[in-house]
Every structure is written in C-alpha cells, then in structure tokens.
PDB file with SEQRES, HELIX, SHEET and CRYST1 records, atoms N, CA, C and O in Angstrom:
SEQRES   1 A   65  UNK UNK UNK UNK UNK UNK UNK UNK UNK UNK UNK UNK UNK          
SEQRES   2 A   65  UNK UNK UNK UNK UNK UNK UNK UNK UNK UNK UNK UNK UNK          
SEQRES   3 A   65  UNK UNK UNK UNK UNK UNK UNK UNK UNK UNK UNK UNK UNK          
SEQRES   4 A   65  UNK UNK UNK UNK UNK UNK UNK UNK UNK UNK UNK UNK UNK          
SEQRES   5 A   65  UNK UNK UNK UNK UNK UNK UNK UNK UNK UNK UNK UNK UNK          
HELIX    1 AA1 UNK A    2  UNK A    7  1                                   6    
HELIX    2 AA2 UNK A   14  UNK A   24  1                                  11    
HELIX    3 AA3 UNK A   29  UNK A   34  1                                   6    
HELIX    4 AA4 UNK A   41  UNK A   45  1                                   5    
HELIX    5 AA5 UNK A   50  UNK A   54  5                                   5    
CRYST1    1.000    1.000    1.000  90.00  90.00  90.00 P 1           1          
ATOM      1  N   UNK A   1      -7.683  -6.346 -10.503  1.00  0.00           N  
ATOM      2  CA  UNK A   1      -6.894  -5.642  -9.509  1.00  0.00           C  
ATOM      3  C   UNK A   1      -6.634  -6.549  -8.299  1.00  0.00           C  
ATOM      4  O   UNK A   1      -5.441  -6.689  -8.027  1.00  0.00           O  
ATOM      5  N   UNK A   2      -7.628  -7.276  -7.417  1.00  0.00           N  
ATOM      6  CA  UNK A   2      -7.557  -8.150  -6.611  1.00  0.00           C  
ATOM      7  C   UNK A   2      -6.487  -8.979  -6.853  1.00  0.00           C  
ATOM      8  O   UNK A   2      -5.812  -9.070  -5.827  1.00  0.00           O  
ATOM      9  N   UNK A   3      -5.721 -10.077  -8.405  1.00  0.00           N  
ATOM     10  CA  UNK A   3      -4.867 -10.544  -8.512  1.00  0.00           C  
ATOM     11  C   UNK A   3      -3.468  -9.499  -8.237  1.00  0.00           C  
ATOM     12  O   UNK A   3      -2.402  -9.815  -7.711  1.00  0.00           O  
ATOM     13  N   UNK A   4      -3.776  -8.518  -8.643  1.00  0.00           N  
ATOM     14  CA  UNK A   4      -2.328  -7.910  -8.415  1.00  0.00           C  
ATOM     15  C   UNK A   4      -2.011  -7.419  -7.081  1.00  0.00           C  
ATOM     16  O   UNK A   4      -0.870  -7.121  -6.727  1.00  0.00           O  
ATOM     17  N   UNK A   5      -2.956  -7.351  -6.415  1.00  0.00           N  
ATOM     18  CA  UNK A   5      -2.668  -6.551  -4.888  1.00  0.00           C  
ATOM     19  C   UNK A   5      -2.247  -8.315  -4.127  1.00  0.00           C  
ATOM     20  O   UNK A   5      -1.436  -8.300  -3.201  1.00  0.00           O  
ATOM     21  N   UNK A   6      -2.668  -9.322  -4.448  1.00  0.00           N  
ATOM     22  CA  UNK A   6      -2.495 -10.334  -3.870  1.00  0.00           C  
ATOM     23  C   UNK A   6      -1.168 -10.652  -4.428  1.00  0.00           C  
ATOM     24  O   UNK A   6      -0.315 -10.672  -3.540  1.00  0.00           O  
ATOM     25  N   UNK A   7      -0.737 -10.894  -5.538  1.00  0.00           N  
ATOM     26  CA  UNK A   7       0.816 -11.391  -5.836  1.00  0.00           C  
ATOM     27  C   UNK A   7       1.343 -10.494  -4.596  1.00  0.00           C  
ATOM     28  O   UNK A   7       1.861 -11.271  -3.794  1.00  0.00           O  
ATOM     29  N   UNK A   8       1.423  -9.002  -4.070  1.00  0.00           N  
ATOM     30  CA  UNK A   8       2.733  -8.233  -3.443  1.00  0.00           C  
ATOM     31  C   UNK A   8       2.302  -8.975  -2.429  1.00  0.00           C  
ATOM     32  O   UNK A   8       2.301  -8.227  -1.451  1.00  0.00           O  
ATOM     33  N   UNK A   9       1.742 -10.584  -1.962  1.00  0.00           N  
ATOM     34  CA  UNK A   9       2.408 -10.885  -0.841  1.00  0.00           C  
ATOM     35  C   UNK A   9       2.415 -12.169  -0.764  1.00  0.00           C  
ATOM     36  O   UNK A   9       1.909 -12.779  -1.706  1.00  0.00           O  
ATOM     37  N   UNK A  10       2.930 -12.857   0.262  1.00  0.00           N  
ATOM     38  CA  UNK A  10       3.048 -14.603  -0.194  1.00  0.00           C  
ATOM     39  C   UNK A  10       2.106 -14.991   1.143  1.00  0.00           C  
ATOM     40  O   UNK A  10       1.702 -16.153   1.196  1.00  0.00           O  
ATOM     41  N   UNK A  11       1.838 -14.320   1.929  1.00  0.00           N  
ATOM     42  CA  UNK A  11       0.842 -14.558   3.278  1.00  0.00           C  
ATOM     43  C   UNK A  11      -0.363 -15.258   2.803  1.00  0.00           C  
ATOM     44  O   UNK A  11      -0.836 -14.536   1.925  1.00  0.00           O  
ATOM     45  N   UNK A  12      -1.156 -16.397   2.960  1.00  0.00           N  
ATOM     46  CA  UNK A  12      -2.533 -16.653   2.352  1.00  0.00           C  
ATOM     47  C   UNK A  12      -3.803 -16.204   2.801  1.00  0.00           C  
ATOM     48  O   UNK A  12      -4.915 -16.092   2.284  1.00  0.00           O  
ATOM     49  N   UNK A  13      -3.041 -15.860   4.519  1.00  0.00           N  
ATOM     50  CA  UNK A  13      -4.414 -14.950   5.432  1.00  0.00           C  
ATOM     51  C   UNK A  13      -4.397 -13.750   4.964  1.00  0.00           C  
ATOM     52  O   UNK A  13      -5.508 -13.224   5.017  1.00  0.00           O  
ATOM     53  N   UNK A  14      -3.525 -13.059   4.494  1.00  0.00           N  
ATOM     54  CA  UNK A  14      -3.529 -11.864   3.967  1.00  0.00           C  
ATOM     55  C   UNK A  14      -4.227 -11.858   3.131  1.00  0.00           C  
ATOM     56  O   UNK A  14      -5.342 -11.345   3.224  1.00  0.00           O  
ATOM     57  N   UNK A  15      -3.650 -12.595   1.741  1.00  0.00           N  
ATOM     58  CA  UNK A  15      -4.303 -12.963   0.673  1.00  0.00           C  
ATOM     59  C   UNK A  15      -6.340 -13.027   0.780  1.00  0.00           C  
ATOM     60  O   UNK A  15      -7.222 -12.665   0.001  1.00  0.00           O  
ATOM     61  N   UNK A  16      -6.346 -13.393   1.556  1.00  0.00           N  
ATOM     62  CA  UNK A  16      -7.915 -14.064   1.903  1.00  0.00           C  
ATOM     63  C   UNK A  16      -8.638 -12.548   2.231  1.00  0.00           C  
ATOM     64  O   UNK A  16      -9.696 -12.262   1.670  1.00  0.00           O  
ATOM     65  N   UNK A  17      -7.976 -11.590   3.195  1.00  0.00           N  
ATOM     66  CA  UNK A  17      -8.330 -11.001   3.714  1.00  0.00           C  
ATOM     67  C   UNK A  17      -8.496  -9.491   2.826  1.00  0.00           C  
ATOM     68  O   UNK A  17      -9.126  -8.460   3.061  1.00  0.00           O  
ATOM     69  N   UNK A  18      -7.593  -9.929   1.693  1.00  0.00           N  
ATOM     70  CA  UNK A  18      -7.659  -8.969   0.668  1.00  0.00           C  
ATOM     71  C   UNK A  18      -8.631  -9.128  -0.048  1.00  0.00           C  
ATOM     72  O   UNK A  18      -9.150  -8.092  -0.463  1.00  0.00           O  
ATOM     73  N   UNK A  19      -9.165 -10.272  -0.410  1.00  0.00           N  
ATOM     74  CA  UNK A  19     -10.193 -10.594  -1.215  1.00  0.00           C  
ATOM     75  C   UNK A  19     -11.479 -10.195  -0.566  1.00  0.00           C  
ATOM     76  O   UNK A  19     -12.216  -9.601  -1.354  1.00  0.00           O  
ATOM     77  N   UNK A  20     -12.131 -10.394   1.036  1.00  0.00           N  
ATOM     78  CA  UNK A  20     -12.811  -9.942   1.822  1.00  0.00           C  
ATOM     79  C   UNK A  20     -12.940  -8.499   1.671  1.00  0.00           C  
ATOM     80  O   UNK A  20     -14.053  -8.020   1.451  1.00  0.00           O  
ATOM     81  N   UNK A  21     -11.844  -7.717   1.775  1.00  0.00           N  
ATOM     82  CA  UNK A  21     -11.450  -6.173   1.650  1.00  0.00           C  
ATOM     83  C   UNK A  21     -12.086  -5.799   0.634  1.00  0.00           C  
ATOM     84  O   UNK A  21     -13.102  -5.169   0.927  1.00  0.00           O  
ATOM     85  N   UNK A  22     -11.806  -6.000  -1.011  1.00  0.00           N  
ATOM     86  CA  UNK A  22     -12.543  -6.005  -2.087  1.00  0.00           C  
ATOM     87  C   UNK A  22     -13.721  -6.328  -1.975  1.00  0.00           C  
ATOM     88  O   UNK A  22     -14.445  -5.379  -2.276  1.00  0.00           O  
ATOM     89  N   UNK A  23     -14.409  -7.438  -1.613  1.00  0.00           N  
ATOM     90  CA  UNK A  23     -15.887  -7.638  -1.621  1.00  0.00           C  
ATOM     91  C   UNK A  23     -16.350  -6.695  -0.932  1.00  0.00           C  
ATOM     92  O   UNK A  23     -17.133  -5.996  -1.575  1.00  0.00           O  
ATOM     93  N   UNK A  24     -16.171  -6.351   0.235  1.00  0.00           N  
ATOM     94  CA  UNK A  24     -16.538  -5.201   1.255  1.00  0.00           C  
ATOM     95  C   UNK A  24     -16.362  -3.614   0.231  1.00  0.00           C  
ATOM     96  O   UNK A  24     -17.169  -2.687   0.153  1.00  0.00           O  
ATOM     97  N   UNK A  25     -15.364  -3.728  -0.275  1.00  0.00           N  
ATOM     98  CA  UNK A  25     -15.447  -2.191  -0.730  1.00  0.00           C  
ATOM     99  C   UNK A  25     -14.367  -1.542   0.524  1.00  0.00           C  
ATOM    100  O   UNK A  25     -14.818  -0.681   1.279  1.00  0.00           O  
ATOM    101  N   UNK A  26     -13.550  -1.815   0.611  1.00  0.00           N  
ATOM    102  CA  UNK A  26     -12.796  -1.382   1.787  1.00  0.00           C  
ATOM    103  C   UNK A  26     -11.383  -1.325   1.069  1.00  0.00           C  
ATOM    104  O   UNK A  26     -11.012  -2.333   0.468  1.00  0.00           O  
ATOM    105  N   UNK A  27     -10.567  -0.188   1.101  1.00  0.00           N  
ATOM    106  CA  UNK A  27      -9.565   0.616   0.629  1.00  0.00           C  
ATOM    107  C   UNK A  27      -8.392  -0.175   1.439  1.00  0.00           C  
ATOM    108  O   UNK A  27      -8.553  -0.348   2.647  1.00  0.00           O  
ATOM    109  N   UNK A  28      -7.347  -0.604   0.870  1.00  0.00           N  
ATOM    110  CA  UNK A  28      -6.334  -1.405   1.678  1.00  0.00           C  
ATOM    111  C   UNK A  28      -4.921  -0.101   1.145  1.00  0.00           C  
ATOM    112  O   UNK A  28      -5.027   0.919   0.463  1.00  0.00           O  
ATOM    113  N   UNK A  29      -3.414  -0.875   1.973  1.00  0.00           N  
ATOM    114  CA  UNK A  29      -2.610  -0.072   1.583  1.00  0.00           C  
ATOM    115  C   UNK A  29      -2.348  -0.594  -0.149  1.00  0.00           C  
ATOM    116  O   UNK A  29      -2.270   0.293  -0.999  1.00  0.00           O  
ATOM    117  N   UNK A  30      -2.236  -1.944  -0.529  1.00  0.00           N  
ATOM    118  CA  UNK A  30      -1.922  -2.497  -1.908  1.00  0.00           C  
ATOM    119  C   UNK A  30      -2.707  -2.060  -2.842  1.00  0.00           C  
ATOM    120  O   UNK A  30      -2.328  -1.903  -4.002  1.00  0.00           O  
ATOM    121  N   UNK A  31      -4.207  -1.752  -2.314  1.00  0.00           N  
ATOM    122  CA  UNK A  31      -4.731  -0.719  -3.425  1.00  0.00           C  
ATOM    123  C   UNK A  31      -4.536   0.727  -3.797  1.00  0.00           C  
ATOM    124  O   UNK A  31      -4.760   1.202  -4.911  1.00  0.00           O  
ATOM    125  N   UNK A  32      -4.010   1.495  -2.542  1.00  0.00           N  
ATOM    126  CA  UNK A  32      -3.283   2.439  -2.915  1.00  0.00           C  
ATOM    127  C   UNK A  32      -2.328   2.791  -3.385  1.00  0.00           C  
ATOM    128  O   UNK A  32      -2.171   3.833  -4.021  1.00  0.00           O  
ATOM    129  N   UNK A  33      -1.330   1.753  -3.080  1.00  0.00           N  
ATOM    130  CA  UNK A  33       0.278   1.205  -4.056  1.00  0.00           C  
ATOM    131  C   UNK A  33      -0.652   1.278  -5.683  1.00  0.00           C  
ATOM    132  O   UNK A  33      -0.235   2.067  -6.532  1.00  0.00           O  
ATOM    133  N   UNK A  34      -1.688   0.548  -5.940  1.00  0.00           N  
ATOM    134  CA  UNK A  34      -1.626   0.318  -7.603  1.00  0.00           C  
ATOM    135  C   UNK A  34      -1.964   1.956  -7.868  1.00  0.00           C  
ATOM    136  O   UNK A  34      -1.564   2.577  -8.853  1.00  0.00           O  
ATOM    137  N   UNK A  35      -2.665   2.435  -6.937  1.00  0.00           N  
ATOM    138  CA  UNK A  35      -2.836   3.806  -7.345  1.00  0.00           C  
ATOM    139  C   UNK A  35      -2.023   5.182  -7.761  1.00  0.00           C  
ATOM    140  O   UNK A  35      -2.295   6.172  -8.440  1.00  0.00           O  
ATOM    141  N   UNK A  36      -0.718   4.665  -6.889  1.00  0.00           N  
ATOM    142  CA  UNK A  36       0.031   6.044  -6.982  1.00  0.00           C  
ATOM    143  C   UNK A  36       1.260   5.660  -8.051  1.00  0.00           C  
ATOM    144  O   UNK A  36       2.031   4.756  -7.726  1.00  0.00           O  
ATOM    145  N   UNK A  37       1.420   6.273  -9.185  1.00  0.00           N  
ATOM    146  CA  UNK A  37       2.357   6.373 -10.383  1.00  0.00           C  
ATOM    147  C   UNK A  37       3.788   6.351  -9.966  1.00  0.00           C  
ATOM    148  O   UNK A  37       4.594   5.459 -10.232  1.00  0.00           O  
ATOM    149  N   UNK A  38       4.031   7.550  -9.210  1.00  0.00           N  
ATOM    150  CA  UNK A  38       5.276   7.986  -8.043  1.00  0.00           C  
ATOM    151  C   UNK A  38       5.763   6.847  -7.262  1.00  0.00           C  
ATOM    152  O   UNK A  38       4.765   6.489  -6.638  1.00  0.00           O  
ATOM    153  N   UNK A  39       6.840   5.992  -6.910  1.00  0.00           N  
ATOM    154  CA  UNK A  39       6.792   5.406  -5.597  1.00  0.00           C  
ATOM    155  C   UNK A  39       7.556   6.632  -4.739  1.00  0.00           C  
ATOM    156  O   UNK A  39       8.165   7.565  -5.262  1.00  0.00           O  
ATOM    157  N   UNK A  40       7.383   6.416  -3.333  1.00  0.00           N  
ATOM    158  CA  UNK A  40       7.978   7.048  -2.486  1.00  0.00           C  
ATOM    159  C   UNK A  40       9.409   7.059  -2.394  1.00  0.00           C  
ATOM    160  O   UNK A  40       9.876   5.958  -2.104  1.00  0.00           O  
ATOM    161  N   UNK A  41      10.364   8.121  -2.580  1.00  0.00           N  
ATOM    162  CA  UNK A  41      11.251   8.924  -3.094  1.00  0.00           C  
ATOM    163  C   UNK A  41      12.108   8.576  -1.769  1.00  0.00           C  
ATOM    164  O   UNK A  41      13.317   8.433  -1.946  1.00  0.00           O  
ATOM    165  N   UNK A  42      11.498   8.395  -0.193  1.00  0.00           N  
ATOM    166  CA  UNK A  42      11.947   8.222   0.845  1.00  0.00           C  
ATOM    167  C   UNK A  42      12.345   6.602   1.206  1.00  0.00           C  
ATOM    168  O   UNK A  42      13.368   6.103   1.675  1.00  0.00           O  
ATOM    169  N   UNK A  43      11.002   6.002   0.746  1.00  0.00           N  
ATOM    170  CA  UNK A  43      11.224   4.649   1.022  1.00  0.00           C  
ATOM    171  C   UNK A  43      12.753   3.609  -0.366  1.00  0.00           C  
ATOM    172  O   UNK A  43      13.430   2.604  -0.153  1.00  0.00           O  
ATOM    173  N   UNK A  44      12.683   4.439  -1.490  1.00  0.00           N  
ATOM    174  CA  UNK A  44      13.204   4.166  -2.443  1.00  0.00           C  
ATOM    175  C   UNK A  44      14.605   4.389  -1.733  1.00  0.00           C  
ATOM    176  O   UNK A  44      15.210   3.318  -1.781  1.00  0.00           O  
ATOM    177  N   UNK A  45      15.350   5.356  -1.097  1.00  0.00           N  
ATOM    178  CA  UNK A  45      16.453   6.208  -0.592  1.00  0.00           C  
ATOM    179  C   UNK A  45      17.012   4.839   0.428  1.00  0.00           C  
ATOM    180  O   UNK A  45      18.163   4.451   0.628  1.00  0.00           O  
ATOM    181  N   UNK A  46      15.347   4.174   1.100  1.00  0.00           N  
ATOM    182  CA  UNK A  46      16.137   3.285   2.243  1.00  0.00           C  
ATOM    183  C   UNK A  46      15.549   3.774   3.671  1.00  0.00           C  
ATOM    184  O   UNK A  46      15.602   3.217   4.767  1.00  0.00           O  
ATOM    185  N   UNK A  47      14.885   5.189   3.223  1.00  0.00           N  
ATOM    186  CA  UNK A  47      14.702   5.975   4.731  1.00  0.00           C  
ATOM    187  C   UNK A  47      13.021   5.964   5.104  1.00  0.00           C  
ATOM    188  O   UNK A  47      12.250   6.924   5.105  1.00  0.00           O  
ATOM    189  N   UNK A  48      12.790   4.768   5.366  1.00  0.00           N  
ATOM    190  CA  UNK A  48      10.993   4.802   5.851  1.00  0.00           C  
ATOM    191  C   UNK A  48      11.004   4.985   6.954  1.00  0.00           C  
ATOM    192  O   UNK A  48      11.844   4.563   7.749  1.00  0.00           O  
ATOM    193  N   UNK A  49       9.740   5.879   7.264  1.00  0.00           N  
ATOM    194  CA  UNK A  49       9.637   5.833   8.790  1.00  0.00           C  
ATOM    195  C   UNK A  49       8.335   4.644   9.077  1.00  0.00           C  
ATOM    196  O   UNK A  49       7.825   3.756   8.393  1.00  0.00           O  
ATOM    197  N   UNK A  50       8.138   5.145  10.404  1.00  0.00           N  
ATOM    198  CA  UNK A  50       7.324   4.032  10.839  1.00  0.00           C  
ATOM    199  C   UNK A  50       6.198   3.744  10.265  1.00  0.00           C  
ATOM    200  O   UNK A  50       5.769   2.591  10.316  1.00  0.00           O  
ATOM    201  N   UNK A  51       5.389   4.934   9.491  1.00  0.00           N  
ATOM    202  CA  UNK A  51       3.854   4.657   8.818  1.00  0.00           C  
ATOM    203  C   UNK A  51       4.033   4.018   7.957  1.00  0.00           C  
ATOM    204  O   UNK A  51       2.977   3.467   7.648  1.00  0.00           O  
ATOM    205  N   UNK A  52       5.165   3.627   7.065  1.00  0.00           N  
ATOM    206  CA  UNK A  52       5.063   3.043   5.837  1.00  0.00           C  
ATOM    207  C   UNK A  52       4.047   1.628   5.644  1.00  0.00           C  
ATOM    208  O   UNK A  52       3.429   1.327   4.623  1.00  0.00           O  
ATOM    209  N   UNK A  53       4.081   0.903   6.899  1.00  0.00           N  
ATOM    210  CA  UNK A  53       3.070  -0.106   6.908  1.00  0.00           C  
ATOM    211  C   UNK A  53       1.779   0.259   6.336  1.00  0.00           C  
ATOM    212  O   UNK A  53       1.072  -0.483   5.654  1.00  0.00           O  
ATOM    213  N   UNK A  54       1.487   1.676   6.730  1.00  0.00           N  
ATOM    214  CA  UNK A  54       0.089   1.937   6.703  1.00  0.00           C  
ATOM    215  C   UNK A  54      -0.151   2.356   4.999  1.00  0.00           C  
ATOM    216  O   UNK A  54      -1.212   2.959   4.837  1.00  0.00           O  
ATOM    217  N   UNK A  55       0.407   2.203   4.113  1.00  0.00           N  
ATOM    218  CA  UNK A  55       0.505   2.323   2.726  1.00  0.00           C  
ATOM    219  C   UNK A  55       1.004   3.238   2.248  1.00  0.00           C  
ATOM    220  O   UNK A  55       1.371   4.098   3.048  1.00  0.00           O  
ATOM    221  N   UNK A  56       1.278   3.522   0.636  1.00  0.00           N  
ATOM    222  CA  UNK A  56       2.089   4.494   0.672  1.00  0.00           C  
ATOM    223  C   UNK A  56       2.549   6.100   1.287  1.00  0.00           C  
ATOM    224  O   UNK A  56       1.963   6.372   2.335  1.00  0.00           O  
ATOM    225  N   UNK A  57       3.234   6.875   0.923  1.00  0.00           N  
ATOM    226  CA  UNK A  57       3.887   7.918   1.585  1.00  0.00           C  
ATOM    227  C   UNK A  57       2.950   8.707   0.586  1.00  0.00           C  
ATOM    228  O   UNK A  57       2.629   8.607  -0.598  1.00  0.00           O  
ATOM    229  N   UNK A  58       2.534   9.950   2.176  1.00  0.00           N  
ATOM    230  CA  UNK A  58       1.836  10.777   1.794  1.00  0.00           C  
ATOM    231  C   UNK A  58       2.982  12.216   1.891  1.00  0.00           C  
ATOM    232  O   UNK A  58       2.594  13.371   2.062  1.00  0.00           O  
ATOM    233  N   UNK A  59       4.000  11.921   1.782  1.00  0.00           N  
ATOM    234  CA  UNK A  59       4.960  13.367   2.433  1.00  0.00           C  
ATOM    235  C   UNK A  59       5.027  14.247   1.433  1.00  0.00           C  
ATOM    236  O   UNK A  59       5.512  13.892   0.359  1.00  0.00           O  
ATOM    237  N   UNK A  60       4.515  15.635   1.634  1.00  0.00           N  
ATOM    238  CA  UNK A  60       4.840  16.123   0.234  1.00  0.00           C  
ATOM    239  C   UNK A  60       5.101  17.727   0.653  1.00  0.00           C  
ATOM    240  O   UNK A  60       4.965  18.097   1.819  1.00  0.00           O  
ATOM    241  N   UNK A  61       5.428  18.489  -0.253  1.00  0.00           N  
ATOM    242  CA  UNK A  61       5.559  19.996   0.561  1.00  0.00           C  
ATOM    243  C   UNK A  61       4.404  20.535   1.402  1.00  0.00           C  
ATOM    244  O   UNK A  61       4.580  21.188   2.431  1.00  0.00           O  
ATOM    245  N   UNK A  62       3.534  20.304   1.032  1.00  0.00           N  
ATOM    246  CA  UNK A  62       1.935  20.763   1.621  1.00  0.00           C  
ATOM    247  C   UNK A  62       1.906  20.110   3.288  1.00  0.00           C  
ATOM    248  O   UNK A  62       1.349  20.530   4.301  1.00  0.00           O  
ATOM    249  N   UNK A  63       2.652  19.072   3.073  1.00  0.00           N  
ATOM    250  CA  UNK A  63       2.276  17.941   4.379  1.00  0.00           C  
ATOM    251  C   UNK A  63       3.831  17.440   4.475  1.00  0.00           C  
ATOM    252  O   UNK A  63       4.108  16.294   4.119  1.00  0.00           O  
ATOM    253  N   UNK A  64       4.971  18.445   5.031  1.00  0.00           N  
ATOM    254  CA  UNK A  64       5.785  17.377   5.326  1.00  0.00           C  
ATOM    255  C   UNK A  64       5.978  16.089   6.633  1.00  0.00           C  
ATOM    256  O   UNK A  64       6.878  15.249   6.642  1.00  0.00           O  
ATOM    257  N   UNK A  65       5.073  16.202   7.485  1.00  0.00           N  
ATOM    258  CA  UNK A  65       4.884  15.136   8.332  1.00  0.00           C  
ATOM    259  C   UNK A  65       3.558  14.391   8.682  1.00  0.00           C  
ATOM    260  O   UNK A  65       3.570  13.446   9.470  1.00  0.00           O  
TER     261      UNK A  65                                                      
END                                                                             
C-alpha cells in the first residue's frame, strides 16, 4: 500500500513523510483515497470545495456539509 499512496505524488518530502506516516500507524488522506471504491461525484464534476486537501469527500445525504 505504501508504494501506491506514494506514486499519487512526485514530492520526495511527501513521499518520505508518507512512509514515516505508515511506520507510525497514522491515517493520511492517500490512504483513505485507496479506501473509498466511489470517487467523489463533486470533485469528478470539477466542483471541490476547500476540504478536498484534507482527503476524500465525506458529503453524503446524512452529512451534506
């Protein structure tokens, strides 16, 4: 999993920091990307708002904001 969350970026501090993340046991947004089947329906459209940094879209009828 660590190789695949590292290809979605070309940064090497990132990269590094992902690998740190994993050793730690610490939940990033790229591990939640491999997690969710769905991509976001909003970000796909073109229309992200500002959290999208923070990993994928949690918007759903239950929680629309």
């Amino acid at each position: 999993m660590l190789e695949q969350m590292q290809a979605m970026t070309i940064d090497l501090n990132s990269k590094a920091l992902l690998e740190k993340a994993e050793k730690d046991g610490v939940e990033t947004m790229y591990k939640r990307k491999l997690g969710y089947k769905v991509q976001c329906g909003f970000g796909l459209s073109g229309v992200c708002c500002r959290n999208c940094g923070m990993g994928p879209c949690r918007i759903s009828a239950k929680t629309p904001r």
